[in-house]
PDB file of N, CA, C and O in Angstrom:
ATOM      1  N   UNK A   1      10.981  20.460   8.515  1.00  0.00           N
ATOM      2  CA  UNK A   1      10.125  20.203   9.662  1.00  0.00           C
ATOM      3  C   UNK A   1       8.676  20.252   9.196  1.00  0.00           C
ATOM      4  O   UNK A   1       8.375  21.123   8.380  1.00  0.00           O
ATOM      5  N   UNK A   2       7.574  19.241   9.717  1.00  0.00           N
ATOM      6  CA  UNK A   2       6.600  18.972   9.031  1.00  0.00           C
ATOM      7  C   UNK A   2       5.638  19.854  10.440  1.00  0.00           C
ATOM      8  O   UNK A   2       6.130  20.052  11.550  1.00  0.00           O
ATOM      9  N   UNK A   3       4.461  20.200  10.100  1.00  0.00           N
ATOM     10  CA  UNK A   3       3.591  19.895  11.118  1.00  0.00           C
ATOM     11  C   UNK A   3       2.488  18.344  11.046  1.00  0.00           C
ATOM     12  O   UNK A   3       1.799  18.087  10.059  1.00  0.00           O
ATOM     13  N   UNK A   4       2.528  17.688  11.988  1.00  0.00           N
ATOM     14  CA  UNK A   4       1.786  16.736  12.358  1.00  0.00           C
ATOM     15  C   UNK A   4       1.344  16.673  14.002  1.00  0.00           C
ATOM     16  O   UNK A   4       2.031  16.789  15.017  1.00  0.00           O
ATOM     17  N   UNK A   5      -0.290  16.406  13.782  1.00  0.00           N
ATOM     18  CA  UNK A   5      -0.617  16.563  14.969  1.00  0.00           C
ATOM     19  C   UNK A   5      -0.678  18.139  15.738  1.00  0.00           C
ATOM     20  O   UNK A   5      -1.647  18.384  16.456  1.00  0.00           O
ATOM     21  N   UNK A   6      -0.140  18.653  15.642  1.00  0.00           N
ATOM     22  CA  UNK A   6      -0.690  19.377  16.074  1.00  0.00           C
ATOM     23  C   UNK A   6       1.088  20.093  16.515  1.00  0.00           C
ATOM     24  O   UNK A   6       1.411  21.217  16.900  1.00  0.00           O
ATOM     25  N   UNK A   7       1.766  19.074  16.286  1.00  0.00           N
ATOM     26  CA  UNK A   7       3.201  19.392  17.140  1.00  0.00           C
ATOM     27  C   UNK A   7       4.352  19.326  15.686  1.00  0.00           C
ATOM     28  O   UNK A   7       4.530  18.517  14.776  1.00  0.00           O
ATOM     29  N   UNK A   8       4.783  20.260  15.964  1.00  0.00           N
ATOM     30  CA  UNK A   8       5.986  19.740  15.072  1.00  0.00           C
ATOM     31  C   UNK A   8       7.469  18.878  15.227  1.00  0.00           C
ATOM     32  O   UNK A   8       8.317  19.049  16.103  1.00  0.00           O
ATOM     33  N   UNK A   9       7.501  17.930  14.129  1.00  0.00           N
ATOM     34  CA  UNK A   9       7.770  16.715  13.957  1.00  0.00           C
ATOM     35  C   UNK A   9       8.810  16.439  12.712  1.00  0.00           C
ATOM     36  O   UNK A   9       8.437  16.683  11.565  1.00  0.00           O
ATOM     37  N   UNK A  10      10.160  15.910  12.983  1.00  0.00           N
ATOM     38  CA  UNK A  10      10.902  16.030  12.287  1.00  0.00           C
ATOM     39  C   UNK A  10      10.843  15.030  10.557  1.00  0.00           C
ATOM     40  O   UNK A  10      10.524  13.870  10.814  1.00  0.00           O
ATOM     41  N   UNK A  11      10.977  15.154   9.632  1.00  0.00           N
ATOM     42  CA  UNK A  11      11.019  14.261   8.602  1.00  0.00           C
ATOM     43  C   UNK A  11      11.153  13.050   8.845  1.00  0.00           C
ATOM     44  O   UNK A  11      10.251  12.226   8.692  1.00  0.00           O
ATOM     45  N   UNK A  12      12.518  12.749   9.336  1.00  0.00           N
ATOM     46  CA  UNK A  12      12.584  11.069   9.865  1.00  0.00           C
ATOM     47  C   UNK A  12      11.817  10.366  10.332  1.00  0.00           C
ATOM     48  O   UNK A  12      11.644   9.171  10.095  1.00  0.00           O
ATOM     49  N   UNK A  13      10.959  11.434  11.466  1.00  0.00           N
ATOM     50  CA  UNK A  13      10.060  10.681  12.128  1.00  0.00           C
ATOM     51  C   UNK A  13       9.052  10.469  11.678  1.00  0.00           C
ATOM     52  O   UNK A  13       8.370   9.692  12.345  1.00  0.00           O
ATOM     53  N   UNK A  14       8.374  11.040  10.283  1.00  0.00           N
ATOM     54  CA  UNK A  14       7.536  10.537   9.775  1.00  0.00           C
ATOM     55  C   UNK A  14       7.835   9.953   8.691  1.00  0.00           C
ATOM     56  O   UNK A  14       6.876   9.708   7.958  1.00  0.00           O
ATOM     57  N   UNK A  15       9.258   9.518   8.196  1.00  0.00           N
ATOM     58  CA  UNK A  15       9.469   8.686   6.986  1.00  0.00           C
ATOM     59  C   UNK A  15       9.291   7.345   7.972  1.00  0.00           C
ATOM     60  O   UNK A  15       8.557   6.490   7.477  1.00  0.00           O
ATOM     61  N   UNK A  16       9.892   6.994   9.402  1.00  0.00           N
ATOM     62  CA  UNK A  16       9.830   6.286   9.809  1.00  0.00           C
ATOM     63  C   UNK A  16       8.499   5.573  10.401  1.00  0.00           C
ATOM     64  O   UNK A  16       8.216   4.381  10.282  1.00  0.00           O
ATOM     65  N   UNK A  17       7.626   6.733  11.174  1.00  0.00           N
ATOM     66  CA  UNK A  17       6.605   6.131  10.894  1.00  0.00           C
ATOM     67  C   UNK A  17       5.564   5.623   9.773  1.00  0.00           C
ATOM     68  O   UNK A  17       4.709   4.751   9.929  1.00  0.00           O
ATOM     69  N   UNK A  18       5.797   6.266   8.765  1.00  0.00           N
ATOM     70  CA  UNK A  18       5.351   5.753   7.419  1.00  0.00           C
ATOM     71  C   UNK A  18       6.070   4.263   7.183  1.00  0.00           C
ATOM     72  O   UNK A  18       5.297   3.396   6.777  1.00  0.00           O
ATOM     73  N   UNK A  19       7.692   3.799   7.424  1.00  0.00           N
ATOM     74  CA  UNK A  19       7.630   2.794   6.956  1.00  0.00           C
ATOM     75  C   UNK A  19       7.416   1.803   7.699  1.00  0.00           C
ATOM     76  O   UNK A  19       7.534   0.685   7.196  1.00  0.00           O
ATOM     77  N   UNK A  20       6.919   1.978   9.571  1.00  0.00           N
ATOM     78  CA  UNK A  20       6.602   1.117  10.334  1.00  0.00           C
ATOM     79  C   UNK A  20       4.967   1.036   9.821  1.00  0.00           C
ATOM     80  O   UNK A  20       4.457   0.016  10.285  1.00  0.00           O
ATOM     81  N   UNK A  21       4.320   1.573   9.261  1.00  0.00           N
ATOM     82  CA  UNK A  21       2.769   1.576   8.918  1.00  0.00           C
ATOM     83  C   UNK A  21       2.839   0.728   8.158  1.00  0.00           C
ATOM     84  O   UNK A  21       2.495  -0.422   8.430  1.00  0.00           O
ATOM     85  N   UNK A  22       3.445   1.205   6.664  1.00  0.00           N
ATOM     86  CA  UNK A  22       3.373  -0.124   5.773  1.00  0.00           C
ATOM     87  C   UNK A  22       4.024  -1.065   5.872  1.00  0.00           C
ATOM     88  O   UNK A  22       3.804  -1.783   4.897  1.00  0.00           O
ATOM     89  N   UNK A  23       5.376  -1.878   7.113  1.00  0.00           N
ATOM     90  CA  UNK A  23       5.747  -2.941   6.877  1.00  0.00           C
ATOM     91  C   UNK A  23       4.752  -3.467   7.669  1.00  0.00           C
ATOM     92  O   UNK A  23       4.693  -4.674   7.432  1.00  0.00           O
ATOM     93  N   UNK A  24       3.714  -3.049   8.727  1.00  0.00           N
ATOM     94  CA  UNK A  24       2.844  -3.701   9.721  1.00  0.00           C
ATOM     95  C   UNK A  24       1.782  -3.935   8.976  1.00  0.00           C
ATOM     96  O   UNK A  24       0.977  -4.784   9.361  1.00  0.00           O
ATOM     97  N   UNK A  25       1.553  -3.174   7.669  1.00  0.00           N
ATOM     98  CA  UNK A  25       0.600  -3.777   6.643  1.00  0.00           C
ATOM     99  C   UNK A  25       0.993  -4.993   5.716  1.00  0.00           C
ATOM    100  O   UNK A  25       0.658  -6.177   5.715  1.00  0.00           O
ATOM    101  N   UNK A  26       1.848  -4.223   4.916  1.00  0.00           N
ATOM    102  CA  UNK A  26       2.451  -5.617   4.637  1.00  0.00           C
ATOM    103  C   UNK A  26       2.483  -7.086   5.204  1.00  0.00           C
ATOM    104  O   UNK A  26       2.110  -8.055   4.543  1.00  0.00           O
ATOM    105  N   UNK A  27       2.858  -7.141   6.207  1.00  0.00           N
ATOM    106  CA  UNK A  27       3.812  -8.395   6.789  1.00  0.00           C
ATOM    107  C   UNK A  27       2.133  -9.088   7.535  1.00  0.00           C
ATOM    108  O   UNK A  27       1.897 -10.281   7.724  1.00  0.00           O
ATOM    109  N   UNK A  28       1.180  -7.905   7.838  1.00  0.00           N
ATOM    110  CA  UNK A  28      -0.389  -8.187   8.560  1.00  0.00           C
ATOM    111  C   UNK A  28       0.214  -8.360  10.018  1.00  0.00           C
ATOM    112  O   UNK A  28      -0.542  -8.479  10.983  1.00  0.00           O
ATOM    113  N   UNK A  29       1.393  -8.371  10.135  1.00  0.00           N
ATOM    114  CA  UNK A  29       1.886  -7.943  11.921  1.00  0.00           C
ATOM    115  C   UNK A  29       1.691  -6.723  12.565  1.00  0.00           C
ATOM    116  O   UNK A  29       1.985  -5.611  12.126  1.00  0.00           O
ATOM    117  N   UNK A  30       1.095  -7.046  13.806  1.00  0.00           N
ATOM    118  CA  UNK A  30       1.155  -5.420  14.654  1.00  0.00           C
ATOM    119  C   UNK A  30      -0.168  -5.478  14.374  1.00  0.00           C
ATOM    120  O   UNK A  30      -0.863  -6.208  13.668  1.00  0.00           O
ATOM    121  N   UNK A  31      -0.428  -4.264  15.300  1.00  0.00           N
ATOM    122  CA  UNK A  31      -1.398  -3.382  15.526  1.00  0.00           C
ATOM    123  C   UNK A  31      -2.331  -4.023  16.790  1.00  0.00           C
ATOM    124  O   UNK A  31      -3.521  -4.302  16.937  1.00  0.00           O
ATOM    125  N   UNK A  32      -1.228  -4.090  17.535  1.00  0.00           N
ATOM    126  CA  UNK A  32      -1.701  -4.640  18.854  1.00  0.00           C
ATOM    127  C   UNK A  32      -1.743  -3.955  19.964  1.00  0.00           C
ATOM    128  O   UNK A  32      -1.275  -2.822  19.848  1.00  0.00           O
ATOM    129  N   UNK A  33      -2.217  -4.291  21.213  1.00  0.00           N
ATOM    130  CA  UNK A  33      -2.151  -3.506  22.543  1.00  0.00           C
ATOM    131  C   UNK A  33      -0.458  -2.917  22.551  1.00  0.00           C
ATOM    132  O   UNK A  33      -0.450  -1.774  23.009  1.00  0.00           O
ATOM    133  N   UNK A  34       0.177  -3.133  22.378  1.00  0.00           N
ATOM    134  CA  UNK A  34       1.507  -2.844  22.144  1.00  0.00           C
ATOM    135  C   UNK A  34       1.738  -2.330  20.807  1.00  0.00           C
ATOM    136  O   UNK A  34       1.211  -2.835  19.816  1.00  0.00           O
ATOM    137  N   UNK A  35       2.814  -0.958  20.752  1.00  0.00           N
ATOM    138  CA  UNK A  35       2.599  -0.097  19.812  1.00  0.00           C
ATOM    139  C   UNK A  35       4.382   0.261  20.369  1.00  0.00           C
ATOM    140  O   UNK A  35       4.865   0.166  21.497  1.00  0.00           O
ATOM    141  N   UNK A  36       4.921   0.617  19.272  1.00  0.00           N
ATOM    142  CA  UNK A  36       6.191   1.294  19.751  1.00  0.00           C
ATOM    143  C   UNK A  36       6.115   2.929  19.474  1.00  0.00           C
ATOM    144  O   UNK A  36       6.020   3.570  18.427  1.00  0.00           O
ATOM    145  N   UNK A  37       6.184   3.257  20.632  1.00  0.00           N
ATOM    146  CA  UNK A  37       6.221   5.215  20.813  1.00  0.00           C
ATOM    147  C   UNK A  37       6.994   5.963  20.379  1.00  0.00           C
ATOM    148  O   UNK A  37       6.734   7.152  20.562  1.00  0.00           O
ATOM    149  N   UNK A  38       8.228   5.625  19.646  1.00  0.00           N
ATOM    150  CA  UNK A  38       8.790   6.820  19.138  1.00  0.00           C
ATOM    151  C   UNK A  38       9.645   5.935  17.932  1.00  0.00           C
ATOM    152  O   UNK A  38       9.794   4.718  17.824  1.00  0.00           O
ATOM    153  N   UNK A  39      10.213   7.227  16.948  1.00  0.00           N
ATOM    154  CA  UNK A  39      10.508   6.934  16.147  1.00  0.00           C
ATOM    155  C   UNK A  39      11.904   5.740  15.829  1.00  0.00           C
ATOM    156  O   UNK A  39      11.991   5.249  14.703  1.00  0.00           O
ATOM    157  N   UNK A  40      12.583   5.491  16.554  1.00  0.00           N
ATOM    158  CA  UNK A  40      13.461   4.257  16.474  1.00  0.00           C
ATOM    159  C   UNK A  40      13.216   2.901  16.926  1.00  0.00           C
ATOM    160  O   UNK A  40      13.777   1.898  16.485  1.00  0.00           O
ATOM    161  N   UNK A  41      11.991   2.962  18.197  1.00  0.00           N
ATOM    162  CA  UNK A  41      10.951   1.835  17.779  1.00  0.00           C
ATOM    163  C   UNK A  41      10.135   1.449  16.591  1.00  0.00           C
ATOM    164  O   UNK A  41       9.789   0.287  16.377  1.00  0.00           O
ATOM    165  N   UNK A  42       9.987   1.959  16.206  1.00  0.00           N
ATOM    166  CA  UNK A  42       9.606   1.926  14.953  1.00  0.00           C
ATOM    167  C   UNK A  42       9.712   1.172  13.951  1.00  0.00           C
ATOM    168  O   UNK A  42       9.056   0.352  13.309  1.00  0.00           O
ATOM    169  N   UNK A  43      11.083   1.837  13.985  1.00  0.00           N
ATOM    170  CA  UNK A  43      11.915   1.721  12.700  1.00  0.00           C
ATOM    171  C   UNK A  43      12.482   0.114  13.043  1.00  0.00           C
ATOM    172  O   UNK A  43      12.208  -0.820  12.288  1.00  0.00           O
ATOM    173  N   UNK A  44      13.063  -0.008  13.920  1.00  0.00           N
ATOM    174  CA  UNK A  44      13.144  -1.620  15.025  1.00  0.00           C
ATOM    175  C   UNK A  44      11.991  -2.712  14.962  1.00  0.00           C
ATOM    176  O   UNK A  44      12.116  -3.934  15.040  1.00  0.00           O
ATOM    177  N   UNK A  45      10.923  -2.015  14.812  1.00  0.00           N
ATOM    178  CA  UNK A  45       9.811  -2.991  14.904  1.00  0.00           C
ATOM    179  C   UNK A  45       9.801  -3.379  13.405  1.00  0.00           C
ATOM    180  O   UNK A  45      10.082  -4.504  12.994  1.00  0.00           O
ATOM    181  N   UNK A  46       9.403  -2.194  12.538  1.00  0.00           N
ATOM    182  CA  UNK A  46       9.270  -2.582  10.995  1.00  0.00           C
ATOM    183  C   UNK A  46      10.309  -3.307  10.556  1.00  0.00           C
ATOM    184  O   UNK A  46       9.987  -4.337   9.965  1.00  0.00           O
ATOM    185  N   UNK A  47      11.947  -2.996  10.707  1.00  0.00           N
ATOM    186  CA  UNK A  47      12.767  -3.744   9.995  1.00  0.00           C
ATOM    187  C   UNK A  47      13.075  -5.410  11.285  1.00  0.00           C
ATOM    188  O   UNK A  47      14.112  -6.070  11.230  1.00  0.00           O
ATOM    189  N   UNK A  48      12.112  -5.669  12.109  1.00  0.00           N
ATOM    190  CA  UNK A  48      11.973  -6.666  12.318  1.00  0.00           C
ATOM    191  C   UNK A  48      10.914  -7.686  11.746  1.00  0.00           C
ATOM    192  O   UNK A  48      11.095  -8.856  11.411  1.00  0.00           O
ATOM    193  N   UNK A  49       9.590  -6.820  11.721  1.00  0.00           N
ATOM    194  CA  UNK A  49       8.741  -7.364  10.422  1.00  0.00           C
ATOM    195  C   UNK A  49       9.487  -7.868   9.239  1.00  0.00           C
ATOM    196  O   UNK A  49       9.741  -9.014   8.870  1.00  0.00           O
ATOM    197  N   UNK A  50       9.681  -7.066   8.901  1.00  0.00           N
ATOM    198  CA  UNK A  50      10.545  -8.182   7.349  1.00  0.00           C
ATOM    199  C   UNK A  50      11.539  -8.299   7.170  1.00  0.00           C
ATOM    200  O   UNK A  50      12.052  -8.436   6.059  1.00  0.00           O
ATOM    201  N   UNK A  51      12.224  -8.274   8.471  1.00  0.00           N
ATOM    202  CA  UNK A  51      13.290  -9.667   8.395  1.00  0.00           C
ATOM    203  C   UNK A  51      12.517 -10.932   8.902  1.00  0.00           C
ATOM    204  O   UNK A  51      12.937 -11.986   8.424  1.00  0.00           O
ATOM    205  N   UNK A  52      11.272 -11.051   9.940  1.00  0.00           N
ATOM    206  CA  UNK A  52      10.690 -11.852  10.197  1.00  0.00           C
ATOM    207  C   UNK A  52      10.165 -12.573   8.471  1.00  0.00           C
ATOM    208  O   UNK A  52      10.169 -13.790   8.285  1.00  0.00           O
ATOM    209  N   UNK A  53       9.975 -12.113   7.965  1.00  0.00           N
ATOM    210  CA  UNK A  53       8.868 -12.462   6.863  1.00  0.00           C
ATOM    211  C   UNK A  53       9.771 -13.384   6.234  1.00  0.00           C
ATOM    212  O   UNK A  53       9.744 -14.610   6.125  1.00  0.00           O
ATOM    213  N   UNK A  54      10.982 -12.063   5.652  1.00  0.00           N
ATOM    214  CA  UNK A  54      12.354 -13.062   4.976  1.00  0.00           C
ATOM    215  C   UNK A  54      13.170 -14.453   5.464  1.00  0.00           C
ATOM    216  O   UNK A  54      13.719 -15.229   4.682  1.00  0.00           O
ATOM    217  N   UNK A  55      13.122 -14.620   7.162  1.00  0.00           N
ATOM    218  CA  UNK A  55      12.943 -15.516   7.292  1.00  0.00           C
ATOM    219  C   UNK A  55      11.698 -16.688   7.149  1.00  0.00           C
ATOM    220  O   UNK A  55      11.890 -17.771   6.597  1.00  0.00           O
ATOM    221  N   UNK A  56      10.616 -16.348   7.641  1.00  0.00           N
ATOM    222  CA  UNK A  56      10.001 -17.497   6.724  1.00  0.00           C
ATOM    223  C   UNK A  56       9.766 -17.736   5.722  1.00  0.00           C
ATOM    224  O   UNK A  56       8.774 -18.466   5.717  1.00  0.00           O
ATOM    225  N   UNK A  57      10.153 -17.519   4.664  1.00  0.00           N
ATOM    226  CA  UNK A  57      10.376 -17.218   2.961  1.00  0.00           C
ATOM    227  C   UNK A  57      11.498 -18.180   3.215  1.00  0.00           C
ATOM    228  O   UNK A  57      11.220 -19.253   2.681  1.00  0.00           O
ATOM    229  N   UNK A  58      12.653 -18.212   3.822  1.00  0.00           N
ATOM    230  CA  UNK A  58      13.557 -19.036   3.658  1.00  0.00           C
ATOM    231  C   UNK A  58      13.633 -20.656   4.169  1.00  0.00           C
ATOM    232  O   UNK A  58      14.374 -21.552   3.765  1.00  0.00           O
ATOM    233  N   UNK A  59      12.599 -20.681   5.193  1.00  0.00           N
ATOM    234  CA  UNK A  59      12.467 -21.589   5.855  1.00  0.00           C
ATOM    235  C   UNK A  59      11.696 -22.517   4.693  1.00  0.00           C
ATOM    236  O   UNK A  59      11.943 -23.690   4.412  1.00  0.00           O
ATOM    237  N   UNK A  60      10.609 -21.570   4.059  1.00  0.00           N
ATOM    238  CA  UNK A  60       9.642 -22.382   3.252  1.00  0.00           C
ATOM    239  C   UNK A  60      10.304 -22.623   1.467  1.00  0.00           C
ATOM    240  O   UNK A  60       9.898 -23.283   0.511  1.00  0.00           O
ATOM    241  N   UNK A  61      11.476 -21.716   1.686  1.00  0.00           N
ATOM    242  CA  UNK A  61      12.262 -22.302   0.064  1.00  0.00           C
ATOM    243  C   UNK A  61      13.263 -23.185   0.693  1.00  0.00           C
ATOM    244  O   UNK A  61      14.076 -23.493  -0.178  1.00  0.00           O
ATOM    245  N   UNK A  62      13.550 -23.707   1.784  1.00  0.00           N
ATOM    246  CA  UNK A  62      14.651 -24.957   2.172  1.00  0.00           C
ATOM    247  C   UNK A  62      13.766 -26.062   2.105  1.00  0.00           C
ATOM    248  O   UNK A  62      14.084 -27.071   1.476  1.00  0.00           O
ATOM    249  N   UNK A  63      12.177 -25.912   2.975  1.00  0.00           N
ATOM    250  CA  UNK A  63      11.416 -27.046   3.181  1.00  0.00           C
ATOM    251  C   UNK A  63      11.041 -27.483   0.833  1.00  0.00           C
ATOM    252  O   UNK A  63      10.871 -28.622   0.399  1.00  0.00           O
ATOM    253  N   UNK A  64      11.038 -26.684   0.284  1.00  0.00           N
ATOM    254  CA  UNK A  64      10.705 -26.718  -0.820  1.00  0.00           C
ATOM    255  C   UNK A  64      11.402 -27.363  -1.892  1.00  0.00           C
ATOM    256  O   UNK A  64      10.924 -27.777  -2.949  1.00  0.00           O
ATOM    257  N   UNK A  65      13.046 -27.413  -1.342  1.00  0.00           N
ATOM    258  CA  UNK A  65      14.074 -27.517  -1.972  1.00  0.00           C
ATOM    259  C   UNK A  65      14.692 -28.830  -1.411  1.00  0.00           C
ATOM    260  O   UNK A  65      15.601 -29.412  -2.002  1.00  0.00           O
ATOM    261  N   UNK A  66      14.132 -29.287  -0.193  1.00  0.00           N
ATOM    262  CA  UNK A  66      14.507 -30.903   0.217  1.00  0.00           C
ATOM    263  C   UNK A  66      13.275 -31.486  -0.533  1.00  0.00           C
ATOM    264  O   UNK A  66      13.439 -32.700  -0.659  1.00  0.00           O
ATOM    265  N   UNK A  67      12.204 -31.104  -1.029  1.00  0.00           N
ATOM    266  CA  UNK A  67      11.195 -31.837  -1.158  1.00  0.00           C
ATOM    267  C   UNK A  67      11.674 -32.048  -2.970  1.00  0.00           C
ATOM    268  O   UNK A  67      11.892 -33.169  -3.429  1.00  0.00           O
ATOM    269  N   UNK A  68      11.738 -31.218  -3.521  1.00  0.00           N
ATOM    270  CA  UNK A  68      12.288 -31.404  -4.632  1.00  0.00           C
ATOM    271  C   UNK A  68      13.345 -32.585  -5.058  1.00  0.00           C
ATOM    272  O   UNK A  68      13.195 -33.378  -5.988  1.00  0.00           O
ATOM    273  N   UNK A  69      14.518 -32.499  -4.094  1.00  0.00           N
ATOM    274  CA  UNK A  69      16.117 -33.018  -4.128  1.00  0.00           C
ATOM    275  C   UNK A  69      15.367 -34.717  -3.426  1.00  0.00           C
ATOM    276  O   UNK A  69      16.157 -35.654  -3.546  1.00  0.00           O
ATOM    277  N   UNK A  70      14.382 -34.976  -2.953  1.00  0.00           N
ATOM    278  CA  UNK A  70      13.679 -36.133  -2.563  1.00  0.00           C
ATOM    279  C   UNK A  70      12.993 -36.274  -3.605  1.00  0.00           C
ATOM    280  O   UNK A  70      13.372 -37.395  -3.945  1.00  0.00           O
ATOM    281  N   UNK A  71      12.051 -35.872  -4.581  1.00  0.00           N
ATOM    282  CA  UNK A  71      11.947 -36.240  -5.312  1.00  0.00           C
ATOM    283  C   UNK A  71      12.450 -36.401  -7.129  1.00  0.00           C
ATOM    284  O   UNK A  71      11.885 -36.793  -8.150  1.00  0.00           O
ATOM    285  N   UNK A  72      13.805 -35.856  -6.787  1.00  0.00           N
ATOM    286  CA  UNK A  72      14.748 -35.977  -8.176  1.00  0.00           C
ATOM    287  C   UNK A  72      15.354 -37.119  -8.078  1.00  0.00           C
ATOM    288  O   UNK A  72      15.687 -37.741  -9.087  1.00  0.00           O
ATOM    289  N   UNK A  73      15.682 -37.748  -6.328  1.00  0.00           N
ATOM    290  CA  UNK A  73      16.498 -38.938  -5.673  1.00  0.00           C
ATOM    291  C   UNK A  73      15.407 -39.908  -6.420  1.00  0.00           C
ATOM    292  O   UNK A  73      15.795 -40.610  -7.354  1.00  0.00           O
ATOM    293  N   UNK A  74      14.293 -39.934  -6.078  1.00  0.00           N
ATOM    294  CA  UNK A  74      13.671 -41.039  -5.760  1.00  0.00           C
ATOM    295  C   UNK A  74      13.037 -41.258  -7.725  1.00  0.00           C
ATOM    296  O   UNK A  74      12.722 -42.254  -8.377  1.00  0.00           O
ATOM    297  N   UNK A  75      13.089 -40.070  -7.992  1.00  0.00           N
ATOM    298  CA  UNK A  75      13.326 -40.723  -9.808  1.00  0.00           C
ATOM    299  C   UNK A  75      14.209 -41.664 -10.313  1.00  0.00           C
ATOM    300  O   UNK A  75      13.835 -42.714 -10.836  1.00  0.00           O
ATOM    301  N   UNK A  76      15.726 -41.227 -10.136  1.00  0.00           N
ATOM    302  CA  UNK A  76      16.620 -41.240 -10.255  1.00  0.00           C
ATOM    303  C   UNK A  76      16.438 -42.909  -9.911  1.00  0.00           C
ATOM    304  O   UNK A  76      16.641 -43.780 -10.756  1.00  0.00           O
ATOM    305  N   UNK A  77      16.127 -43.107  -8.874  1.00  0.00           N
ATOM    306  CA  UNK A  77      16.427 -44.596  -8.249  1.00  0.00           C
ATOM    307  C   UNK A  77      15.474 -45.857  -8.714  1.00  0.00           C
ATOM    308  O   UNK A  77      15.704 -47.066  -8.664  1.00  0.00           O
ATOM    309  N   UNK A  78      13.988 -44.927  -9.321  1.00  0.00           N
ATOM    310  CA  UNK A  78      13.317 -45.674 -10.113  1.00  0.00           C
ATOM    311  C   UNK A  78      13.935 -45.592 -11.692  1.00  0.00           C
ATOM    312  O   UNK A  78      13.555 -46.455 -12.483  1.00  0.00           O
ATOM    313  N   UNK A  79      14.607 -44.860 -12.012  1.00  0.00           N
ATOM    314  CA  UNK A  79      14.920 -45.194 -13.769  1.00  0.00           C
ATOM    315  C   UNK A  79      16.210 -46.098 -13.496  1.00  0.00           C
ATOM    316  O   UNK A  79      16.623 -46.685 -14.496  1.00  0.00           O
ATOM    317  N   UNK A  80      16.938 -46.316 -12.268  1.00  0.00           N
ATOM    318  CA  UNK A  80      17.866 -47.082 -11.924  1.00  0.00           C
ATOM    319  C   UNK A  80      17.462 -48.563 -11.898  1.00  0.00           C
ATOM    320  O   UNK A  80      18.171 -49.548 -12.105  1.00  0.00           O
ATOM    321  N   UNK A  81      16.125 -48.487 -11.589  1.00  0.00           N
ATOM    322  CA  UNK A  81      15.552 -50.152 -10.606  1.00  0.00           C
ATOM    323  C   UNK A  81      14.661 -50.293 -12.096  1.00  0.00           C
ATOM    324  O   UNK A  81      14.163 -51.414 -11.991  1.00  0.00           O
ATOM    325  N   UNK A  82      14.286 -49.813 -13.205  1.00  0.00           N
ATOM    326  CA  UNK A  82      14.093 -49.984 -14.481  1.00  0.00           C
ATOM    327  C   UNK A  82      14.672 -50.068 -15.280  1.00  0.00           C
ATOM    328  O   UNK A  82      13.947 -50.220 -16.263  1.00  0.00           O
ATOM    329  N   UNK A  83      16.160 -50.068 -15.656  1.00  0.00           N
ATOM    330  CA  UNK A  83      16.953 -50.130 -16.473  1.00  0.00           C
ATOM    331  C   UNK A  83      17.931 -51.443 -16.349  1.00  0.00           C
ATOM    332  O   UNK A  83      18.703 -51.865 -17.210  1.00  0.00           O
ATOM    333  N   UNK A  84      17.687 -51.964 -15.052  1.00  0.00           N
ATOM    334  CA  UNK A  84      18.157 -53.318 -14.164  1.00  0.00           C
ATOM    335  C   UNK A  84      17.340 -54.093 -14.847  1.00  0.00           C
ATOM    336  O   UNK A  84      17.948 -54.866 -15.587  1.00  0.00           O
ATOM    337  N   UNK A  85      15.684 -54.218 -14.894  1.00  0.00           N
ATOM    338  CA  UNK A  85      15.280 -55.193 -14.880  1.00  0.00           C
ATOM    339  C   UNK A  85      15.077 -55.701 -16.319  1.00  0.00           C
ATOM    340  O   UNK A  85      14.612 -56.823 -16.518  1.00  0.00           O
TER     341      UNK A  85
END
């Protein structure tokens, strides 16, 4: 049992608020009029931060990976339309 604040406060609740601090740093989400009050908000909010993140990480390695597979096609179809002529 830690003291914080003035009240005492169990470990979890400050491992948890520690890791809702740094995923809201991390991710640059949060820290808005809205704040989650106890420790399983928290923990809810942060491991929604970066799953948020991990999804757009994925969104932007699919958009990355058609752009690629479009341009391996469109080689492919010019050493095709050069080897014709």
């Amino acid at each position: 049992v830690a003291l914080w604040s003035g009240r005492e406060r169990h470990c979890l609740q400050l491992y948890s608020f520690a890791f809702y601090f740094s995923s809201a740093t991390v991710t640059s989400i949060a820290y808005g009029d809205v704040v989650p009050s106890n420790s399983s908000e928290r923990s809810f909010a942060a491991l929604l931060n970066i799953l948020s993140c991990l999804y757009l990480a994925k969104v932007f390695a699919d958009l990355n990976f058609i752009n690629s597979m479009y341009n391996h096609w469109t080689a492919q179809r010019h050493q095709r339309v050069t080897q014709t002529k």
